[in-house]
N, CA and C atoms as an extended XYZ file, in Angstrom:
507
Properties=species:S:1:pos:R:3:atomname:S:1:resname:S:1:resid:I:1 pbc="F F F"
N       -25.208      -59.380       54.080 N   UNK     1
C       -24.806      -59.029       52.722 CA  UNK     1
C       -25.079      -60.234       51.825 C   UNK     1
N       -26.143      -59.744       51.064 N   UNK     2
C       -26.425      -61.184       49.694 CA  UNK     2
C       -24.912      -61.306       48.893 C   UNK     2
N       -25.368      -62.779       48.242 N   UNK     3
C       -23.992      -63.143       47.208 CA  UNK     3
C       -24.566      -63.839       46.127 C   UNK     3
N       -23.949      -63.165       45.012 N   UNK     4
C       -24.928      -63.401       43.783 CA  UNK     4
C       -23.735      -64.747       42.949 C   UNK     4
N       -24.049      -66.075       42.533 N   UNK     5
C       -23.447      -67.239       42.103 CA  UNK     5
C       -23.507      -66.822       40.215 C   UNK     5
N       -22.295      -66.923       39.848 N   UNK     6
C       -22.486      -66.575       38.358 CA  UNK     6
C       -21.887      -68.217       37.518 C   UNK     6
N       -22.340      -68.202       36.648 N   UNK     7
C       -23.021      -69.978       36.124 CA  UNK     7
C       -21.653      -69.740       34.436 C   UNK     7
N       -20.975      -70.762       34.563 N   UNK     8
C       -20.302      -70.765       32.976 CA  UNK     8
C       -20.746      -72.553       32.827 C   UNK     8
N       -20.793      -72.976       31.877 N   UNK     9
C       -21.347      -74.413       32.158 CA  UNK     9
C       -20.567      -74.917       30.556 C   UNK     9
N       -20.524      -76.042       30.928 N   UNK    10
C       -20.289      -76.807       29.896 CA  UNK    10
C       -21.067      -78.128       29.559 C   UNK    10
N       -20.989      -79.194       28.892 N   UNK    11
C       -21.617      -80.458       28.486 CA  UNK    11
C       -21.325      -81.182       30.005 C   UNK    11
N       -22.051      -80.990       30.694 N   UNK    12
C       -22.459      -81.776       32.248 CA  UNK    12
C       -21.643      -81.110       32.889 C   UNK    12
N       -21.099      -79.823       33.136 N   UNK    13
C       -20.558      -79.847       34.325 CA  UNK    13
C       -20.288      -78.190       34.285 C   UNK    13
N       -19.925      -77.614       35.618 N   UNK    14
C       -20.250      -76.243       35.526 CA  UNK    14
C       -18.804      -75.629       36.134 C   UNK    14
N       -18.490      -73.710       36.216 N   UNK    15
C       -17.362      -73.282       36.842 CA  UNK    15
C       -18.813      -72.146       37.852 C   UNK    15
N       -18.851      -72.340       39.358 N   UNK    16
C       -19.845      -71.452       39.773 CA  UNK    16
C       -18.899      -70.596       40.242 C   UNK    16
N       -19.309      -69.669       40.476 N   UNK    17
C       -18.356      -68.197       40.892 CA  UNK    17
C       -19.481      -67.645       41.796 C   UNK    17
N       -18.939      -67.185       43.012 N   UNK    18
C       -19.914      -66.977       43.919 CA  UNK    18
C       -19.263      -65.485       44.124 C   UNK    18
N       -19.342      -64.299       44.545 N   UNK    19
C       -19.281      -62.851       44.687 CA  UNK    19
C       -20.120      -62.023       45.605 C   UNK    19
N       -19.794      -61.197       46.445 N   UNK    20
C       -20.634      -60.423       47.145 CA  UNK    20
C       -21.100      -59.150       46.762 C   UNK    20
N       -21.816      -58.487       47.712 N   UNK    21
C       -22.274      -57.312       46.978 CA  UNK    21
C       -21.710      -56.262       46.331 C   UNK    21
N       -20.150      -56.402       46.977 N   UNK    22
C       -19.104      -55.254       46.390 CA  UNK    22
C       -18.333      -56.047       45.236 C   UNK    22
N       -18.557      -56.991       44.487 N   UNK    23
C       -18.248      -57.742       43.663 CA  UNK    23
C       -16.734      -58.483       44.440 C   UNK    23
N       -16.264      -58.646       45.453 N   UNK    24
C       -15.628      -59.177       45.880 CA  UNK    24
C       -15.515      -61.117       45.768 C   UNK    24
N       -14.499      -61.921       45.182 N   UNK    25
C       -14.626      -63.047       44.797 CA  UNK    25
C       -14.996      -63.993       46.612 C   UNK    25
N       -15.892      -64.496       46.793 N   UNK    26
C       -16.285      -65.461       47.783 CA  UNK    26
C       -15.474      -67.021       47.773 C   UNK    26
N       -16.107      -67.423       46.452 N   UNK    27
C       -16.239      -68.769       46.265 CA  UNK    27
C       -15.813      -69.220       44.807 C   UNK    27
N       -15.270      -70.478       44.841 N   UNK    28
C       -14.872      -70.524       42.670 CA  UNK    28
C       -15.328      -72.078       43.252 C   UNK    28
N       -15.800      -72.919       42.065 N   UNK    29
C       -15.566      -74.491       42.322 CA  UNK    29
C       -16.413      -75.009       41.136 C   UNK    29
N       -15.826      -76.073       40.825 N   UNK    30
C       -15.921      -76.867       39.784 CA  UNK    30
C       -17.096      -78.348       39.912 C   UNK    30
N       -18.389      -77.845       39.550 N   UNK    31
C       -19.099      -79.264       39.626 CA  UNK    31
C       -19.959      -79.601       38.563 C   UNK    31
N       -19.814      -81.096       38.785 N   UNK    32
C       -20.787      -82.033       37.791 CA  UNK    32
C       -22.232      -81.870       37.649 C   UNK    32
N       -22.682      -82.083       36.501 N   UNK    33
C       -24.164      -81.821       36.770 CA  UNK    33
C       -24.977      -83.037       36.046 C   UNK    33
N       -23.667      -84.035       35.809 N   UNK    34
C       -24.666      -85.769       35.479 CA  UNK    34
C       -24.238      -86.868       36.017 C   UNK    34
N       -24.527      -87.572       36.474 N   UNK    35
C       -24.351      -89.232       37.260 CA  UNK    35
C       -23.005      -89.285       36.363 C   UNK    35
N       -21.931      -90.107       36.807 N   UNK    36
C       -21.331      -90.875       35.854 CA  UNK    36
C       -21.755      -92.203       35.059 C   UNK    36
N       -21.286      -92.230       34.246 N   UNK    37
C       -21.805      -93.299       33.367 CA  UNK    37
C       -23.278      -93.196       32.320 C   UNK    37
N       -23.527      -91.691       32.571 N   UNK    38
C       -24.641      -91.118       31.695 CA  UNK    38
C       -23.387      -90.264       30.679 C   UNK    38
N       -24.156      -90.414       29.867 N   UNK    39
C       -23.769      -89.263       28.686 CA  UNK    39
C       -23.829      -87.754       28.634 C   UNK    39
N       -23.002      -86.766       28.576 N   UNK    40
C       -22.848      -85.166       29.030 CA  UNK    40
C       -23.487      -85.014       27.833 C   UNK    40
N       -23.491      -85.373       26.629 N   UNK    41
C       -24.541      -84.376       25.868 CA  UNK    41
C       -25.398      -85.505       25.238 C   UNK    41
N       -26.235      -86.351       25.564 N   UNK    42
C       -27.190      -86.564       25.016 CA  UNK    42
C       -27.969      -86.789       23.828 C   UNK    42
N       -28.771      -85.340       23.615 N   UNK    43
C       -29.315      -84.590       22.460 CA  UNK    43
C       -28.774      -84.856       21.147 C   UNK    43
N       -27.130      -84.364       21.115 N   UNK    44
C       -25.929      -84.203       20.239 CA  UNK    44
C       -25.445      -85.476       19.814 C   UNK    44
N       -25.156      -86.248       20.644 N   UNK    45
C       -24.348      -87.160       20.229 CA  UNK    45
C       -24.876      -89.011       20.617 C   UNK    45
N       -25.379      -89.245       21.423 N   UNK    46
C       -26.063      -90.531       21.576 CA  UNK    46
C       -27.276      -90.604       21.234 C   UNK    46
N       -28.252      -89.639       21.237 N   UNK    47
C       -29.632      -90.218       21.037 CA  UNK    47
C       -29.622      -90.061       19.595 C   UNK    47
N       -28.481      -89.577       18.681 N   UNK    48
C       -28.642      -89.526       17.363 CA  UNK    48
C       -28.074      -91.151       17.049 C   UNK    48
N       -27.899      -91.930       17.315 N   UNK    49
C       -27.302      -93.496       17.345 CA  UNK    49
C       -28.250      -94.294       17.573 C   UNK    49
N       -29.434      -94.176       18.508 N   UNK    50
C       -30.855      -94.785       18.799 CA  UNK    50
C       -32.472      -94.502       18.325 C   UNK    50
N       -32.974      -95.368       18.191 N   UNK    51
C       -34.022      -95.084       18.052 CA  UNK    51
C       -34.863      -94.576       18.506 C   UNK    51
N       -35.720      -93.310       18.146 N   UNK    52
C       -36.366      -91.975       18.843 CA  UNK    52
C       -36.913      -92.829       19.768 C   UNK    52
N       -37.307      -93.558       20.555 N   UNK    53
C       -38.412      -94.061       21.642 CA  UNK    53
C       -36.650      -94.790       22.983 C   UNK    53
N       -36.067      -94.993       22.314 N   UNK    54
C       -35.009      -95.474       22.889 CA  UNK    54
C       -34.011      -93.777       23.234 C   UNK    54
N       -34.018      -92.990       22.530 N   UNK    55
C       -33.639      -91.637       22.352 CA  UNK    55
C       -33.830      -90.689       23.740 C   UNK    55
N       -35.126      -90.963       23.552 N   UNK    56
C       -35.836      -90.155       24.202 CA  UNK    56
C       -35.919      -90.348       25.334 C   UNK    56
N       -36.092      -91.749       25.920 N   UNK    57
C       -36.032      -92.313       27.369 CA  UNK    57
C       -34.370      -92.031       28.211 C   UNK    57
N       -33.309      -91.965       27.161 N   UNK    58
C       -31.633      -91.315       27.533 CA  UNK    58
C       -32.244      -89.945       28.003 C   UNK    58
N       -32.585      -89.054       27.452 N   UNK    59
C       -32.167      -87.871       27.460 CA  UNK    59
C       -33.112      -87.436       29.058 C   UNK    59
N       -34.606      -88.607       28.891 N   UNK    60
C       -35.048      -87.977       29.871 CA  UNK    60
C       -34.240      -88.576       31.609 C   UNK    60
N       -33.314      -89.544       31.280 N   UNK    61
C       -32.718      -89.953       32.485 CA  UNK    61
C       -31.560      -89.153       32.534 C   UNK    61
N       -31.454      -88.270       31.371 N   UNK    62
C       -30.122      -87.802       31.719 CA  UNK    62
C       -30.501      -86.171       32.352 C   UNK    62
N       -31.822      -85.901       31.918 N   UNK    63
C       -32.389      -84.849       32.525 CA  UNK    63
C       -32.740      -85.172       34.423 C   UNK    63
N       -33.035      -85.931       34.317 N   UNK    64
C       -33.569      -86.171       35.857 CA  UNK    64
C       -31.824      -86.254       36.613 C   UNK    64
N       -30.905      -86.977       36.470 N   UNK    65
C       -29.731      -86.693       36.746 CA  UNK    65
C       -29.546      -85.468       37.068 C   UNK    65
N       -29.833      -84.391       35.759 N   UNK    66
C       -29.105      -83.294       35.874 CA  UNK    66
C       -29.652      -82.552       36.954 C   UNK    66
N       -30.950      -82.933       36.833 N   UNK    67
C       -32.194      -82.148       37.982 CA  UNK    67
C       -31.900      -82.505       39.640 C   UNK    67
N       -31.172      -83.621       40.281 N   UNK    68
C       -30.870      -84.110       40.934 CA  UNK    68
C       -29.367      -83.841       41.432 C   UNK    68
N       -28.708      -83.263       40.190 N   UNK    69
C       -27.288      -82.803       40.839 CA  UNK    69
C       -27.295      -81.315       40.876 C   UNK    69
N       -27.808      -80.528       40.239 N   UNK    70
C       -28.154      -79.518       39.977 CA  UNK    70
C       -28.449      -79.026       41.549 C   UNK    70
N       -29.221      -79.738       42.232 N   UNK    71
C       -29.499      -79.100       43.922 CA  UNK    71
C       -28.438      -79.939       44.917 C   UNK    71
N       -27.664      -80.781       44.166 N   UNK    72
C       -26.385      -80.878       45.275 CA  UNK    72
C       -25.592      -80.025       45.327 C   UNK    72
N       -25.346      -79.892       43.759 N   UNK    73
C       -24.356      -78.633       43.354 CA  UNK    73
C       -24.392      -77.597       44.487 C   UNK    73
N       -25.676      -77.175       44.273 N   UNK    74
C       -25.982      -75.666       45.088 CA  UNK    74
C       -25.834      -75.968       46.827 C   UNK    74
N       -26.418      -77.386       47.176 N   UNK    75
C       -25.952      -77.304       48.517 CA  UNK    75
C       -24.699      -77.518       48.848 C   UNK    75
N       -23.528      -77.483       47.783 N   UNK    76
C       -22.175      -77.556       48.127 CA  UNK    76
C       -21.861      -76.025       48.938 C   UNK    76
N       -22.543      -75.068       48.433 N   UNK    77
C       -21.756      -73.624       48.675 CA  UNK    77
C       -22.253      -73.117       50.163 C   UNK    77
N       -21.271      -72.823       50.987 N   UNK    78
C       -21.627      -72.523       52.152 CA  UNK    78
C       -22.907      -71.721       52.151 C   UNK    78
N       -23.700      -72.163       53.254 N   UNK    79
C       -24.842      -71.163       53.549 CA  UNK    79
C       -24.475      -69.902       54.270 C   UNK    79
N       -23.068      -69.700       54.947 N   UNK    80
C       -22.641      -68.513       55.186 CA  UNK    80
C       -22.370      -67.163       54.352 C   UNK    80
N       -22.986      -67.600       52.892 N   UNK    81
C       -22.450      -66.473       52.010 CA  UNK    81
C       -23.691      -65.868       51.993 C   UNK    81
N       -25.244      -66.124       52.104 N   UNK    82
C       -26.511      -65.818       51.823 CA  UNK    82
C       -26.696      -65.406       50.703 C   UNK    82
N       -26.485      -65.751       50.060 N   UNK    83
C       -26.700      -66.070       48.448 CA  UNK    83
C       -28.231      -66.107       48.056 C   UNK    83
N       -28.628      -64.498       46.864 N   UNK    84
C       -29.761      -64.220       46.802 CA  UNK    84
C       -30.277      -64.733       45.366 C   UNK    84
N       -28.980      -65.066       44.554 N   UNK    85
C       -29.775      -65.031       42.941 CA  UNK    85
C       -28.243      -65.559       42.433 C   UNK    85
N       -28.989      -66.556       41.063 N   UNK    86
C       -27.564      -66.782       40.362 CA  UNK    86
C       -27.967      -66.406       38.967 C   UNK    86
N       -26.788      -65.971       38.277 N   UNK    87
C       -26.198      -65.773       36.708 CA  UNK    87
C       -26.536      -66.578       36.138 C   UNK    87
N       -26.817      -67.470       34.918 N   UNK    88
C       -26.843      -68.286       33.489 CA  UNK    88
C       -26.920      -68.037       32.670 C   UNK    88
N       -26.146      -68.129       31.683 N   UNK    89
C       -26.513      -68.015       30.303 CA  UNK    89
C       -27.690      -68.186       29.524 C   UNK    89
N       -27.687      -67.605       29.174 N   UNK    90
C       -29.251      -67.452       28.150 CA  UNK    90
C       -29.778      -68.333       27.567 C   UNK    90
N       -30.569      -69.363       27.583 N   UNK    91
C       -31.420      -70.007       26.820 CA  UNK    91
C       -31.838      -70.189       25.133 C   UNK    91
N       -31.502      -70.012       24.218 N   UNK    92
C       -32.146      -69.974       22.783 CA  UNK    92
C       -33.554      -70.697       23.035 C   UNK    92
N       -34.278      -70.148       22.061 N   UNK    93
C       -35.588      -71.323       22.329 CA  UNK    93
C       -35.500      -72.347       21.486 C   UNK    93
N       -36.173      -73.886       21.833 N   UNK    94
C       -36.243      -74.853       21.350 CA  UNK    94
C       -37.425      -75.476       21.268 C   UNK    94
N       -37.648      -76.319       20.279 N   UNK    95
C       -39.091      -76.909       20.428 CA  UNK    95
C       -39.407      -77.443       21.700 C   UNK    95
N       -40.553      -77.957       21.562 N   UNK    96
C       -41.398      -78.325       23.020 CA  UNK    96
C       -41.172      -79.594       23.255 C   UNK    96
N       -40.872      -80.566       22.309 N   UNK    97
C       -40.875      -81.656       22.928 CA  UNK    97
C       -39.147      -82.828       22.703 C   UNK    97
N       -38.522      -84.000       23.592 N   UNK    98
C       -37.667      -84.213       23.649 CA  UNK    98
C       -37.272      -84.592       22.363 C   UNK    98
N       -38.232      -85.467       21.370 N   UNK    99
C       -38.173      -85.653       20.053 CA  UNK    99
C       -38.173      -84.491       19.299 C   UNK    99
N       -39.076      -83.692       19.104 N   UNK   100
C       -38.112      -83.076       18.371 CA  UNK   100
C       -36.412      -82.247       18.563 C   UNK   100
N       -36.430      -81.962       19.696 N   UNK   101
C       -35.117      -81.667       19.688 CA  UNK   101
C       -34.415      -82.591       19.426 C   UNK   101
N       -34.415      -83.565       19.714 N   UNK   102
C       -33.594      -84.821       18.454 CA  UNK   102
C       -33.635      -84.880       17.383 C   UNK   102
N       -34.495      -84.361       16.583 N   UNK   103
C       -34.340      -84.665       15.199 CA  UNK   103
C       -34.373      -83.140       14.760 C   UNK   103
N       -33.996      -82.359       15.044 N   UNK   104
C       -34.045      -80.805       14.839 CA  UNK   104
C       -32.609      -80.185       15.116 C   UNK   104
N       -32.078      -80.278       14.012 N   UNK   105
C       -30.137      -80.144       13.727 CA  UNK   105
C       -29.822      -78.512       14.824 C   UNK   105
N       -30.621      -77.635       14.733 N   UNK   106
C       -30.107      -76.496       15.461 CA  UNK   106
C       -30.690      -76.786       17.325 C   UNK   106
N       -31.612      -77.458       17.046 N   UNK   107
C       -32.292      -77.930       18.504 CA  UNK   107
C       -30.985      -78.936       19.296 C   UNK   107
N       -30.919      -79.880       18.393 N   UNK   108
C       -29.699      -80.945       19.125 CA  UNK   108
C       -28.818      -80.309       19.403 C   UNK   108
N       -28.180      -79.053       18.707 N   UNK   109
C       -26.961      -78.690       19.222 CA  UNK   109
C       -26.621      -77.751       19.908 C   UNK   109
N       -28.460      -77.481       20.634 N   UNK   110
C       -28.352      -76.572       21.815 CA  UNK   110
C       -28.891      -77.090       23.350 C   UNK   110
N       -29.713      -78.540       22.580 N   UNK   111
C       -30.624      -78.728       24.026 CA  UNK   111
C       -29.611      -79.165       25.282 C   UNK   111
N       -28.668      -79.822       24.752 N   UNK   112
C       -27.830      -80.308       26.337 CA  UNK   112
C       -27.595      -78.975       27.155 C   UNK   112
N       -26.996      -78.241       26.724 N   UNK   113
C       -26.693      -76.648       27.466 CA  UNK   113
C       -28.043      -76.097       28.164 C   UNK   113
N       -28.936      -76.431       27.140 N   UNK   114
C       -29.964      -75.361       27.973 CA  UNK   114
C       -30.658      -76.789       28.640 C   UNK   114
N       -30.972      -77.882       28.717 N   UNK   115
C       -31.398      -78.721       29.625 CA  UNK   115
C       -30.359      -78.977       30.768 C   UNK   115
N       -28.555      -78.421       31.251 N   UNK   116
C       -28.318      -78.524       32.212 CA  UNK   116
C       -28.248      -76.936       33.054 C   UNK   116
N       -28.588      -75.993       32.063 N   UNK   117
C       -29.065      -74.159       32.409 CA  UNK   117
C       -30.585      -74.560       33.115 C   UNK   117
N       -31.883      -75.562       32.766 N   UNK   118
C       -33.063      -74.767       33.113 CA  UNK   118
C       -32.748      -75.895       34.422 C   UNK   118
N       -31.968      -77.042       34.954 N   UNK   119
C       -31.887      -77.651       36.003 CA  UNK   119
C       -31.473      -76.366       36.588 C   UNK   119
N       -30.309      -76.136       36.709 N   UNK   120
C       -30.110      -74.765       37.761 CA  UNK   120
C       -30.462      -74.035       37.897 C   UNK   120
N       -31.089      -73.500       36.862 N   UNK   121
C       -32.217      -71.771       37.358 CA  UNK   121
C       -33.302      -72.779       38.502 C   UNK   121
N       -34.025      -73.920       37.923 N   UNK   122
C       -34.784      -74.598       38.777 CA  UNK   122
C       -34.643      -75.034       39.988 C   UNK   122
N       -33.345      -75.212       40.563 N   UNK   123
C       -32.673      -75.640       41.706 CA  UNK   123
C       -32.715      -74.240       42.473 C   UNK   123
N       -32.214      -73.465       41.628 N   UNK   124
C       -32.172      -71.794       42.490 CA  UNK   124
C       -33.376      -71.534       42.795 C   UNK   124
N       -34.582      -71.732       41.865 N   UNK   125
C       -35.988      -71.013       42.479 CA  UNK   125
C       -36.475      -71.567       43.128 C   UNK   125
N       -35.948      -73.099       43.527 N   UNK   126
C       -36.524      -73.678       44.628 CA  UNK   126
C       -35.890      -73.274       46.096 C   UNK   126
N       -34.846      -72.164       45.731 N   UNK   127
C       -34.290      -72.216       47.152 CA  UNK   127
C       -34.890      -70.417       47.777 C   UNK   127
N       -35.396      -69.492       46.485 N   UNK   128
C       -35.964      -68.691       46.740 CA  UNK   128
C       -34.716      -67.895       46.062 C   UNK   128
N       -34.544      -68.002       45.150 N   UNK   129
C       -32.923      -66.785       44.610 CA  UNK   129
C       -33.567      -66.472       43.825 C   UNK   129
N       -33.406      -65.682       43.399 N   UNK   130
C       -33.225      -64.816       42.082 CA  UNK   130
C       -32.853      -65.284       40.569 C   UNK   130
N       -33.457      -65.903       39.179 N   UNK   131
C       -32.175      -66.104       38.250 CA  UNK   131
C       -32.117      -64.901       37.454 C   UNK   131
N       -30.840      -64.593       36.851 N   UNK   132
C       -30.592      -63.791       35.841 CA  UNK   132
C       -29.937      -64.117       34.695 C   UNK   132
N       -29.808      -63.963       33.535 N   UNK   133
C       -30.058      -64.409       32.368 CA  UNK   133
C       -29.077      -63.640       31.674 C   UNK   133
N       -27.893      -64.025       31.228 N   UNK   134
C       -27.127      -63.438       30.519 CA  UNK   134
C       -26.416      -63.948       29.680 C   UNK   134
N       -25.740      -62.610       28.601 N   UNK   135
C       -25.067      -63.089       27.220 CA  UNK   135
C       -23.702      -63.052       27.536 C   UNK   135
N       -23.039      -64.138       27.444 N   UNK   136
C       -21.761      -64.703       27.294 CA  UNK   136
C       -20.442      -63.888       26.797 C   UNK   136
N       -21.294      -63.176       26.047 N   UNK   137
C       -20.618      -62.314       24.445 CA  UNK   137
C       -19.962      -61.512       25.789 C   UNK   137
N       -20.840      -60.692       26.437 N   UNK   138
C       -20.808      -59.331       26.966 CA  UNK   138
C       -19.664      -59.620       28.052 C   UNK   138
N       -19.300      -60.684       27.909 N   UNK   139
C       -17.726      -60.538       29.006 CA  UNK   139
C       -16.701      -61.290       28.861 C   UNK   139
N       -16.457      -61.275       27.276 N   UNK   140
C       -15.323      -61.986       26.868 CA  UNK   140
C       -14.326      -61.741       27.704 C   UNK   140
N       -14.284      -60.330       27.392 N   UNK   141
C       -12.841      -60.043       28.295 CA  UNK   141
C       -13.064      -59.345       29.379 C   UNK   141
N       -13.661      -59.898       30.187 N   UNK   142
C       -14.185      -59.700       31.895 CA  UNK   142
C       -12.753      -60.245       33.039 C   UNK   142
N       -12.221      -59.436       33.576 N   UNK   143
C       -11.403      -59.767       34.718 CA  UNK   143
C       -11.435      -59.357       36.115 C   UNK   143
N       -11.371      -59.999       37.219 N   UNK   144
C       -11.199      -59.060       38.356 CA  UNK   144
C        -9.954      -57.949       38.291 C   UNK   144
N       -10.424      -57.010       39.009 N   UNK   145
C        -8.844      -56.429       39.136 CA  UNK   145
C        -7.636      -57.100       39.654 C   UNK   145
N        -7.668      -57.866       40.381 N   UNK   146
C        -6.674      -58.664       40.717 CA  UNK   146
C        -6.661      -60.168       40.444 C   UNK   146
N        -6.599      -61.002       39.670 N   UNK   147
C        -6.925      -62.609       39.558 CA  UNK   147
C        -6.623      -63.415       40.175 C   UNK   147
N        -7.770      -64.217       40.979 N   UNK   148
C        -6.839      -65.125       42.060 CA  UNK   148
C        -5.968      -65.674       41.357 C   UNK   148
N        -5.270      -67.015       42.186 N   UNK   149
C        -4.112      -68.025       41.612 CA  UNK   149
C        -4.856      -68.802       40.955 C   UNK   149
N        -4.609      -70.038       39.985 N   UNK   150
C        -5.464      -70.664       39.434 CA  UNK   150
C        -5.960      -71.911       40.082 C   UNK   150
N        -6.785      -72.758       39.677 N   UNK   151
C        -7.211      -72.290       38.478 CA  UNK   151
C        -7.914      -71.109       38.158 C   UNK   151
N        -8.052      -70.392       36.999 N   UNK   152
C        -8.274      -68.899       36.603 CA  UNK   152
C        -8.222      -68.885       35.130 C   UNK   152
N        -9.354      -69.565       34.776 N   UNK   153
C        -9.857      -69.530       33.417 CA  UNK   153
C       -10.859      -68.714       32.968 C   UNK   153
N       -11.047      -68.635       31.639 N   UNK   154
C       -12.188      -67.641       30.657 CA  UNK   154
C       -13.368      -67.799       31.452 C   UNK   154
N       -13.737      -69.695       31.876 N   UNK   155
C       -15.082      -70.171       32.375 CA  UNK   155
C       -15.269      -69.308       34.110 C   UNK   155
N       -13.894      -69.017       34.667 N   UNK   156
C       -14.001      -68.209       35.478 CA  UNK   156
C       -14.464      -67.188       35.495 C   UNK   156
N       -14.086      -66.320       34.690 N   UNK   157
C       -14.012      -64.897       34.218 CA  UNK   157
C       -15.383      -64.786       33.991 C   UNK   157
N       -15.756      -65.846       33.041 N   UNK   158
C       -17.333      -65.225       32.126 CA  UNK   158
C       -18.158      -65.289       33.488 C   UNK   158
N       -18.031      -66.464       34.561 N   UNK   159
C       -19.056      -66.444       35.638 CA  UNK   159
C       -18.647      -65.288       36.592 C   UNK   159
N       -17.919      -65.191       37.124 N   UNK   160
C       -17.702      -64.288       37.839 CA  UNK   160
C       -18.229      -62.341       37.416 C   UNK   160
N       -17.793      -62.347       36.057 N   UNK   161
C       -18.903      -61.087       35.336 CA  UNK   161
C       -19.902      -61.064       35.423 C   UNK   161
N       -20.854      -62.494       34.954 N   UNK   162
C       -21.988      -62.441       34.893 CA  UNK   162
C       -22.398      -62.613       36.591 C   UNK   162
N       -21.694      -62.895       37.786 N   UNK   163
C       -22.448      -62.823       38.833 CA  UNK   163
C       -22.209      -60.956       39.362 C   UNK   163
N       -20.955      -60.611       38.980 N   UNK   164
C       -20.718      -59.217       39.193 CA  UNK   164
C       -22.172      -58.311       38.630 C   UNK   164
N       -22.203      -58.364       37.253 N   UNK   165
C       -23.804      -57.596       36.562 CA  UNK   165
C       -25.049      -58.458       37.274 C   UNK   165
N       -25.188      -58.958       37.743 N   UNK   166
C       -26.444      -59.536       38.424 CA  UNK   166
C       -26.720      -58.790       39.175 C   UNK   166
N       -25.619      -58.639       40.181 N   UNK   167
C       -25.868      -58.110       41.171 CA  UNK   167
C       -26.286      -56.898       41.240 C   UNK   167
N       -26.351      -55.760       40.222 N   UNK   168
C       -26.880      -54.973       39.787 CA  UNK   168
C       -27.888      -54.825       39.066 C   UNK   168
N       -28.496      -55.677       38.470 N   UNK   169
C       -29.762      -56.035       37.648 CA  UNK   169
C       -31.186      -56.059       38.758 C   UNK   169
């Protein structure tokens, strides 16, 4: 029986929700997705303090970080669940290159999210899963029928929906 991982993420760090085919809860756990002593958003808030060549060299160490925890993350979750595909939130598009998303006011204040989203879809397709791509909106008020004990937050809820509809997608 596959188990589909549903993704709520925040500025470096994620809530994964792991679920089986009958949407039954597996797995919940809480991980980092940057070195300490790097900066969780980057884009937003430090490389606007430096100079674009100084900017740009942060964001790309803070990308390689993310790219690097991003497949620990995933080898945290037992391989006993066989886990076929994970959930993430949707992407907006952004320019192509790290500069401009620095100097591009709607770009900066999306690239950290979606530069620690395309580490994990990337970590997943290297393991042969599935990603699926979803809107946040669509499960505000998403609950199991029964809620484990906590922790048992929204960031729960939204992943655990979005790995529940995957699994049907």
């Amino acid at each position: 029986m596959s188990a589909i991982v549903g993704v709520s993420d925040r500025g470096g760090w994620a809530i994964l929700v792991t679920v089986d085919a009958s949407g039954a809860l597996l797995d919940r756990r809480r991980v980092e997705l940057v070195d300490e002593g790097l900066p969780k958003i980057p884009h937003h808030v430090e490389a606007q303090r430096l100079p674009l060549d100084r900017a740009v060299a942060l964001v790309e160490r803070v990308r390689a970080s993310a790219e690097r925890n991003a497949v620990l993350c995933l080898d945290t979750l037992p391989a006993k669940f066989e886990i076929s595909g994970i959930a993430l939130r949707r992407c907006p598009a952004l320019p192509a290159t790290i500069a401009e998303r620095i100097t591009n006011y709607h770009a900066r204040n999306n690239a950290d999210w979606v530069m620690y989203r395309e580490a994990l879809a990337a970590a997943a397709e290297a393991r042969g899963w599935r990603v699926c791509w979803y809107d946040a909106r669509n499960f505000a008020d998403a609950r199991p029928a029964k809620p484990p004990g906590p922790p048992w937050t929204k960031d729960h809820r939204i992943a655990m929906a979005a790995a529940i509809a995957a699994r049907k997608a």
